[in-house]
N, C-alpha and C positions, 0 to 999 in steps of 0.2 A: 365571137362574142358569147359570154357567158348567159345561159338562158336558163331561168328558174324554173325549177318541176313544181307539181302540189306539195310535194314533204318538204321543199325548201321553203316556200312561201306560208304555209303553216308554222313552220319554226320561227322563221321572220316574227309573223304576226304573234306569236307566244312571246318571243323575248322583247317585244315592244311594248305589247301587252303587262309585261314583267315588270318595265320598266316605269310605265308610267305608276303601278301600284305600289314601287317602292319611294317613286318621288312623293306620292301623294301620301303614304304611310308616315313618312318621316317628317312632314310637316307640323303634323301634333304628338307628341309622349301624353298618350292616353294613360294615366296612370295614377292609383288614389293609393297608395301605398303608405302604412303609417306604421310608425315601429315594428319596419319590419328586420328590426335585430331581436325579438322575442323568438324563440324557438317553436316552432310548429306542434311539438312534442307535449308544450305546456297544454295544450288545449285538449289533449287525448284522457278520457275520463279515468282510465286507470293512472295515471300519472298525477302525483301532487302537486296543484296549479303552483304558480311561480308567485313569492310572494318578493315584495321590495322595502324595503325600512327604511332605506334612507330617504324619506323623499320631504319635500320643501315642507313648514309648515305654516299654515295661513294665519298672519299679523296684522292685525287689526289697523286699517288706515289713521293718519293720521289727519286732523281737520286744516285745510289750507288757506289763505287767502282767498278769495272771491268764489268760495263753496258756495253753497246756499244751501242752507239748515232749516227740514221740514220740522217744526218742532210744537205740541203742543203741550203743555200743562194743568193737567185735573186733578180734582178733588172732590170727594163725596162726603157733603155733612148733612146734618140732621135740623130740619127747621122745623116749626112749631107744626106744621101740620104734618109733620115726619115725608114731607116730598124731597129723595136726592135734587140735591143741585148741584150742576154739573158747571165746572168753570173752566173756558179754553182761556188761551195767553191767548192776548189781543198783541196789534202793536204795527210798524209802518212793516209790509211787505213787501217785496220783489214783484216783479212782474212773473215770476214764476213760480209765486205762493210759497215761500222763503223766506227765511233771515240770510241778507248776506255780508259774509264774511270782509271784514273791512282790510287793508293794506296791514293793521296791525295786529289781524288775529280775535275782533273783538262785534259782538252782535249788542244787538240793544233790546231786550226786550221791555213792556209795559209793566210797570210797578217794580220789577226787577232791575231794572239797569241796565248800562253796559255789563257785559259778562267774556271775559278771556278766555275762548275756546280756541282759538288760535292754536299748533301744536299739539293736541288732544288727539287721543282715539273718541268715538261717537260715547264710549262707555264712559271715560271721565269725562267729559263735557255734561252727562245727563246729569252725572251727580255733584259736577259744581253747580248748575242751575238747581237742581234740586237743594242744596244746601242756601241758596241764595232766596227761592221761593219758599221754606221752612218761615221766613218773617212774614210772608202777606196771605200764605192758604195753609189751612192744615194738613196735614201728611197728603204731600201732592207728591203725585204719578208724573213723572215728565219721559217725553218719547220724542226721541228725537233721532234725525236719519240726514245722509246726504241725498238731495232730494238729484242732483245734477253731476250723479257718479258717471259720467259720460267718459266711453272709450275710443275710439277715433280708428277705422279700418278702411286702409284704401289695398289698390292695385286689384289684384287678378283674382279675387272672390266674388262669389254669385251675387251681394246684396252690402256694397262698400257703405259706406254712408258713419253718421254719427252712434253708436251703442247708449242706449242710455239706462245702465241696468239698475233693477230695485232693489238688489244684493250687493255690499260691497265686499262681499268674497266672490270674484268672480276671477277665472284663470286665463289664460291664452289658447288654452282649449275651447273654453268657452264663448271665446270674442269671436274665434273662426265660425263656427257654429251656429250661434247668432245670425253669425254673415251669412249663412246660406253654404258654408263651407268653400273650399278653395276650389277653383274653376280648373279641368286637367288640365290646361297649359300652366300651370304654377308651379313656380318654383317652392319646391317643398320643404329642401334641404336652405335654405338660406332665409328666413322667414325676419324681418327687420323692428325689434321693438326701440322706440322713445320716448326717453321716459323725462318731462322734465321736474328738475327739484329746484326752486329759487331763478338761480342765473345759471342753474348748471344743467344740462344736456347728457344724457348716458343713453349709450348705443348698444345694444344687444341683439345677438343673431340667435336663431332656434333652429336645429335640424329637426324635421316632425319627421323625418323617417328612425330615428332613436329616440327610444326610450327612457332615455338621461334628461328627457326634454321637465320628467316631474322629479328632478332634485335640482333645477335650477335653481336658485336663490330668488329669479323673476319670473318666476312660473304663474303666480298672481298679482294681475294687475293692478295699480292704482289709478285714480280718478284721473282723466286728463291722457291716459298713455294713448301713443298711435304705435299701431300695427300696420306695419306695410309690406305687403304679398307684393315677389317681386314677378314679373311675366315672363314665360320662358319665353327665350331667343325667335324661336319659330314663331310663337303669336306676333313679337312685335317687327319682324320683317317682313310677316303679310300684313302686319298693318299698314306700314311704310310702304308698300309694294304691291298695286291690285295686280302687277303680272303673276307673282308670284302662289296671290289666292286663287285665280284662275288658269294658273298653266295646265295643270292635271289635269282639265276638263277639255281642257285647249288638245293636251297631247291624245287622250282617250280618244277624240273623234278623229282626230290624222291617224292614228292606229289604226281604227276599224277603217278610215275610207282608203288606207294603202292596205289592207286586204283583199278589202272587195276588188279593189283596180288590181291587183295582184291575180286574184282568182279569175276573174274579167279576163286577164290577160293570159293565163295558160289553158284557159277553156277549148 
């Protein structure tokens, strides 16, 4: 019978040892890597940084259906005792302090009317109310915003949930970010936008490891889009699998206790 020496049983316990640190290694791709098609060379101070031209450029949203429009209108005139008087739009609001946007495009505000913002960017919607308020206040100031530019991030990022940003120039850089950025088991190269327009659904993929990702056409999002981080393989087979999340720790301790009985036994 074949009998183990110390340098056999040391070797043993090395390559079991080996083994178990490859299993466990391979469970997560540790890895935040982002355009890493930029050259290394760019960032070296004697080198002219790398410039890009073609890249997307940001298009003013359009106002949708069931928006809700934070909107106020003022004017400052002269009373007799020369005190500004300051005049907001009154009128029925949303439960989220809002005009919202009807099935046909159309708000209502007080003394003004119905008003057809529907289709609009926030820039001509201000100045058709303002051309509409021109008959009831003098040279009125209207400001107006989507109050409920909400962007929608699920899957494998630190902080998923609803976006609710106070800029409607915001990117898909941005959305992740927000989120608390992508968690390393995420897939980086496959990143999933939807965007819906009416009845219609459009599907978009982003590689965040290229840098092609800012001359996409959908590089900036609109109200209402989801972002979906998809999980790498490995997280969601230990999800589905508690052997799986605790094998490593399982194998580590039979490693070390067939050392010890190893070394035990050619003492």
């Amino acid at each position: 019978m074949y009998k183990l020496n110390r340098q056999s049983c040391f070797s043993l316990s090395l390559l079991l040892l080996l083994v178990v640190y490859t299993l466990m290694s391979s469970c997560v791709a540790a890895s935040r890597i982002y355009f890493n098609d930029l050259k290394n060379d760019s960032l070296n101070s004697t080198t002219p940084p790398l410039v890009k031209n073609n890249l997307t450029k940001f298009v003013d949203p359009k106002i949708e259906s069931n928006d809700i429009l934070a909107i106020t209108i003022q004017t400052i005139e002269q009373n007799a005792t020369n005190t500004p008087i300051t005049t907001n739009s009154t009128g029925t609001f949303s439960a989220l302090n809002g005009y919202l946007v009807d099935k046909d495009g159309y708000i209502e505000l007080s003394l003004v009317g119905k008003v057809k913002v529907g289709g609009f960017t926030t820039e001509e919607a201000r100045e058709i109310i303002k051309q509409k308020a021109d008959s009831y206040w003098k040279e009125p100031v209207v400001n107006l915003r989507i109050s409920n530019f909400d962007i929608i991030v699920l899957g494998d990022v630190n902080h998923p949930g609803v976006l609710t940003s106070p800029s409607e120039k915001i990117s898909i850089i941005d959305a992740i970010a927000l989120s608390g950025d992508l968690a390393l088991t995420a897939k980086r190269k496959n990143i999933l936008l939807v965007r819906t327009e009416g009845e219609t659904k459009t599907f978009v993929r982003f590689d965040l490891s290229k840098s092609s990702i800012f001359e996409s056409p959908y590089f900036y999002l609109k109200q209402r889009d989801l972002v979906y981080v998809e999980q790498g393989k490995s997280k969601l087979e230990g999800a589905n699998n508690l052997f799986n999340t605790y094998f490593g720790y399982f194998s580590a301790i039979i490693s070390i206790i067939t050392a010890f009985v190893a070394f035990k036994v050619i003492k």
